[in-house]
Structure formats: structure tokens, C-alpha cells
N, C-alpha and C positions, 0 to 999 in steps of 0.2 A: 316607380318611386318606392320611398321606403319608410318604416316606420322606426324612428331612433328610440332606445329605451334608456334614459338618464339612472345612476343609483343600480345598472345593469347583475352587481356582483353582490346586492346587498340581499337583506330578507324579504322584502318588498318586490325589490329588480328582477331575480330572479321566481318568485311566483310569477308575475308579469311575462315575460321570456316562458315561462313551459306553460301555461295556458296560452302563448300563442303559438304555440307547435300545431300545427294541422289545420292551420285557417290559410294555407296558400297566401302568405303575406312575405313577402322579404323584410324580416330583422335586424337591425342593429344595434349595438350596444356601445354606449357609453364609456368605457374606463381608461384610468390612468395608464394602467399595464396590459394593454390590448397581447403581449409576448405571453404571459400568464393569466390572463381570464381563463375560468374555465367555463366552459359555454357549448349549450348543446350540438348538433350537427346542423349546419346551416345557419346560423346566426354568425352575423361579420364583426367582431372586436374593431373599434372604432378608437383611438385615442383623442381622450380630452377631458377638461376637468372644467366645470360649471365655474371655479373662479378663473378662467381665463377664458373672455371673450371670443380673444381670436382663435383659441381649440375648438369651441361652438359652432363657430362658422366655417372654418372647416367641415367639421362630423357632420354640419345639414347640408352639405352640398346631394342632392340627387333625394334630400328626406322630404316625404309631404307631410308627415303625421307624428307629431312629440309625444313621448310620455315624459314629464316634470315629477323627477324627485329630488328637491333641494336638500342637498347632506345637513345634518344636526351639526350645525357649525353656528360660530359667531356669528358671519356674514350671513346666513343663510337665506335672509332679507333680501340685501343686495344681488346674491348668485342669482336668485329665484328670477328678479325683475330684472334682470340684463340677459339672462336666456330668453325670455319671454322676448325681450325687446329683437334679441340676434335673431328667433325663431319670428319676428313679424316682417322683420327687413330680408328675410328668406323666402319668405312667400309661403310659410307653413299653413297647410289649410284645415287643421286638425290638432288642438292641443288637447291631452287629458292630465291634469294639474293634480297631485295629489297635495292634499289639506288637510284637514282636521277636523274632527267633531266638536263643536261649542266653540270656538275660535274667535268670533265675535265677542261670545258672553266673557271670556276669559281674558279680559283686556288687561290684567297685568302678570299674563305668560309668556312669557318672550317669545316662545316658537309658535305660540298660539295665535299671539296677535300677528307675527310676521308673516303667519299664514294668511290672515284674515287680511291683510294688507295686500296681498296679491290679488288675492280675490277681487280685493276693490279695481287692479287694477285689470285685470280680466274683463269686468264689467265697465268698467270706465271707456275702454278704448276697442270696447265691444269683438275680443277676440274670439273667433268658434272653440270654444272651448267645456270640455265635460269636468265639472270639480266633482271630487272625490271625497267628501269627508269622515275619513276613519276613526270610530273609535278608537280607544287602547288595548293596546291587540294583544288576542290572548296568547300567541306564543310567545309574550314577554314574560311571561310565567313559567317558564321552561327552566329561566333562572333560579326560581324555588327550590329546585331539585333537590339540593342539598339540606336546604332546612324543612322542607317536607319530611325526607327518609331519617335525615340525621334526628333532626328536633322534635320532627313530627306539628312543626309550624308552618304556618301558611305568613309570609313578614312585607307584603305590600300592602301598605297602609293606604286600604282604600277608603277606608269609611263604611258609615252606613246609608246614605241616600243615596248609591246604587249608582251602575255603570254599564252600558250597556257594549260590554267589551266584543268585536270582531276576529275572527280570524283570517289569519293572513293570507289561508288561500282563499277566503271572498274575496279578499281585498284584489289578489292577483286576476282573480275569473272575472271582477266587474270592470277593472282597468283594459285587460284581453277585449271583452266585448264590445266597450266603448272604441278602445284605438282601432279595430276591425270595421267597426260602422262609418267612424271619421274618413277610416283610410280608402273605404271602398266605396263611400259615394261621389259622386261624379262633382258636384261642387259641396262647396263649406256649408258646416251645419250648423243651427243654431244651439244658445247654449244650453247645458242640461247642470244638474247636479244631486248628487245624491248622497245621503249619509251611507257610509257604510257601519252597521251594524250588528251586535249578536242578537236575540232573542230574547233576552233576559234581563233583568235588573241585578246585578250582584252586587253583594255587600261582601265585606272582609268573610262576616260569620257565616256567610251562605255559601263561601267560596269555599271555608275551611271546612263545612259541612259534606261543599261535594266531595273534597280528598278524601275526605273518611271513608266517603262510598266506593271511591275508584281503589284508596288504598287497603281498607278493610282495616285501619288501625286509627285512633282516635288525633285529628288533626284540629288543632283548635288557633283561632287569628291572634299575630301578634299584635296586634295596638295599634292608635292612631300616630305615636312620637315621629313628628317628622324632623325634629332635630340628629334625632337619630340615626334616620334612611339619608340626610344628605350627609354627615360622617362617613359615612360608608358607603357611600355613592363615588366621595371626595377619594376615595381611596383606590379608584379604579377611572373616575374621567374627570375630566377637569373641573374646578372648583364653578366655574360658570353654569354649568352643566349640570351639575349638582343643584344648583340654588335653584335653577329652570325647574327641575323638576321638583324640587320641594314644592315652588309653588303652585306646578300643577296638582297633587297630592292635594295640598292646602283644598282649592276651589270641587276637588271632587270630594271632600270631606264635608265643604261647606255647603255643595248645590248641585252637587250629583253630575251624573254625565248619562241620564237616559232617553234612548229614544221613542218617540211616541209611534204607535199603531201604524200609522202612515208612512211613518218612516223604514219601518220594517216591510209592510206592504210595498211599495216604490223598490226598494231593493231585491224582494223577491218575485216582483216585474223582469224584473233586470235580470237577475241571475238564472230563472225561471225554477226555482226552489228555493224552499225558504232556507236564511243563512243557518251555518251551523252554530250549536251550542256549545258551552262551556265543559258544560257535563261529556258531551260526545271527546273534546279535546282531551278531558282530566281521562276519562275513561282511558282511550289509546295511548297517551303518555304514561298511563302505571301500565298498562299491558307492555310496553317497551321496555320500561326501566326494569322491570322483572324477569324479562325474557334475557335483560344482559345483563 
């Protein structure tokens, strides 16, 4: 049998796919253009796309073990709970559902709550499954780039009651060990869940504080204006998209997104080291962009 990887070619998908390199597990992946995935040696291009059911059940034909990444889409809701349902009428004995950190508390975030509404339905119809809930991941910060070097501004308007942002290859190494453990026990396990998380509490000015250190030139935060960040959001994904995330912004402005002791503990169970820092990322990302 085989473990299917959904969101296969994304930032997420693929950490997931090369942490499971060298676990003797058969791979597959999810994507529309299985002709053009590019995808490491031994993982099988799979064609299908989460808004159509009957591609689903196809691609789990011979799968015992899902990884769920519902795309940042309108529906994203609906895709989510109709794989889940194709992946139970499959005999899947192994889901690992990525989610979101605060998702509950965030009940007027669109992809927050429709995460948190899966969840419910996870638990509701009692499926084996591991949730995952990631912080805001710190390679979303890669987007900086430009007004770091350029402006010497750090312009995601986080706030100051802190967030306890993750990186993506934790995010990749805890999804790998969970779908490994699903896949290779002999029957269904029960359910787990963990946050995933960085180490830290960051704020705007703590974050523009670390650039300074990585950059070696004085990086200071743009502002809380989130009218502003959806303008310019709107100018590159769609205006829906835009609003989403404004009002994410909003609620980590308002009530923070940190995780508690436990929760760091629990994940450094998991991973069997503790997650990486902020500071480690900023570091290697100026050692890059210097080197080119």
C-alpha cells in the first residue's frame, strides 16, 4: 500500500515528499500535471485535483495513508470534507490533516475557521487521524526580501502580542513522521494532534530587530496599516484572499498567536529536537542573498 501526498508541488507538499525519502515507504503524489511534476526519484505523479471527487478516488486506489492539504481556495471547506469523505469510503487507515494554529479562537478567518470545521468533522465521525496545526510559517518571510535589502523594512504587519511562527521544514519532518507511523502500523491508530510551532514569541519590532542582526544594517518594522497590506495583497491574489488575510493580520494584532511551553515540548517529542528558530532562518536567508 501506499501513502498519497495532496498540495504534492506546493511549499508544504514538497517538504512532506523529501522528508519521506529513506523511510522504505511507496509515495505518491497528488497533482493536476502529473506530465510535469517535478518530483524526486521514486515518488509516482498521481493525477487529480481535491475539487473533483471522482480524481480522489481514483489516486486512492491501492493508498492506505493520506496526507490532506486543502489548497487556499474559495471552496477549500468543501474540497477538504469531500476528500476526507472519498478517503473513508476507501478504507483509508491513516489520515494526517494539516490545520492551523488558533483556528477555533479565530472564528471570523475564513480559512481558519474552515480548518477548524474539519477538525470537527475528524472528531465527529471519529476518523484515525493526526491534525497538524501550524503556525505562520516563517518562509513566508522570504517575501521580504525586497523591502528588507531595498528599504531596509521588515512590512508584515504582525503586531506586537507575538506569534509563534514555524518553519516549514518542521512542518514537513512532523507530517513525514506521523504518515510513517500511520502507514506502518498494522491497524488504525488513534487520534493525535499537535501544534506546530517556532520557539519564540515575535513581534513586528523583534523580528525587525533580528534582520538588523542577520543583515548587519539597521532594519526597523513597518506599521500595524492593514488597509494597506490588503491593497497590496489585492494586487497580486484575488481580492477574497486579500480580505482573508487582512483579517488574519487583524486577530494576531488583537490576541497574538503564541504557543504555550507544552506545546513546544509535545513537538519537540515529535520531531526529537527542539523546532527551529526565527533567528536561525533570518541568519541563513542573509547568508544567501549575499552570497548571490
Amino acid at each position: 500500500m501506499a501513502i498519497l501526498v495532496t498540495g504534492s508541488t506546493g511549499t508544504i507538499g514538497t517538504q512532506v515528499i523529501s522528508h519521506l525519502q529513506g523511510h522504505n515507504v511507496d509515495v505518491r503524489a497528488l497533482t493536476r500535471s502529473p506530465e510535469t511534476a517535478q518530483l524526486p526519484a521514486g515518488v509516482t505523479a498521481v493525477r487529480g485535483d481535491l475539487a473533483d471527487p471522482d480524481s480522489v478516488r481514483a489516486a486512492l486506489q491501492g493508498v492506505s495513508t493520506l496526507f490532506l492539504l486543502a489548497p487556499n481556495a474559495a471552496d477549500e471547506l468543501t474540497q477538504a470534507m469531500l476528500t476526507l469523505t472519498v478517503a473513508r469510503e476507501a478504507g483509508v487507515k491513516g489520515i494526517v490533516y494539516l490545520s492551523v494554529f488558533g483556528g477555533e479562537a479565530y472564528a471570523d478567518v475564513p480559512h481558519f475557521a474552515g480548518k477548524s470545521t474539519v477538525e470537527h468533522m475528524i472528531a465527529a465521525l471519529e476518523l484515525p487521524a493526526t491534525v497538524l496545526r501550524p503556525a505562520y510559517f516563517i518562509q513566508n518571510d522570504l517575501r521580504q526580501k525586497d523591502a528588507l535589502l531595498k528599504a531596509g523594512v521588515y512590512g508584515a504587519p504582525i503586531g506586537t502580542k507575538g506569534i509563534s511562527m514555524v518553519d516549514v521544514r518542521d512542518i514537513g519532518g512532523a507530517a513525514a513522521i506521523e504518515l510513517v507511523r500511520r502507514e506502518q502500523a498494522a491497524t488504525p491508530l488513534g487520534r493525535e494532534t499537535y501544534a506546530l510551532v517556532g520557539p519564540d514569541s515575535l513581534t513586528g519590532d523583534g523580528i525587525a530587530n533580528i534582520w538588523s542582526e542577520a543583515l548587519g544594517r539597521e532594519i526597523r518594522y513597518g506599521g500595524d496599516d492593514l488597509v494597506v497590506m490588503e491593497q497590496r495583497v489585492k494586487a497580486v491574489m484575488p481580492a477574497w484572499l486579500a480580505l482573508d488575510l487582512r483579517l488574519m493580520f487583524a486577530r494576531y494584532q488583537s490576541d497574538g498567536a503564541v504557543a504555550t511551553a507544552g506545546d513546544i515540548a509535545h513537538l519537540t517529542s515529535l520531531l526529537g529536537r527542539p523546532p527551529r528558530s526565527y533567528a536561525a532562518f533570518a541568519s541563513d536567508a542573509a547568508a544567501q542573498w549575499t552570497k548571490a
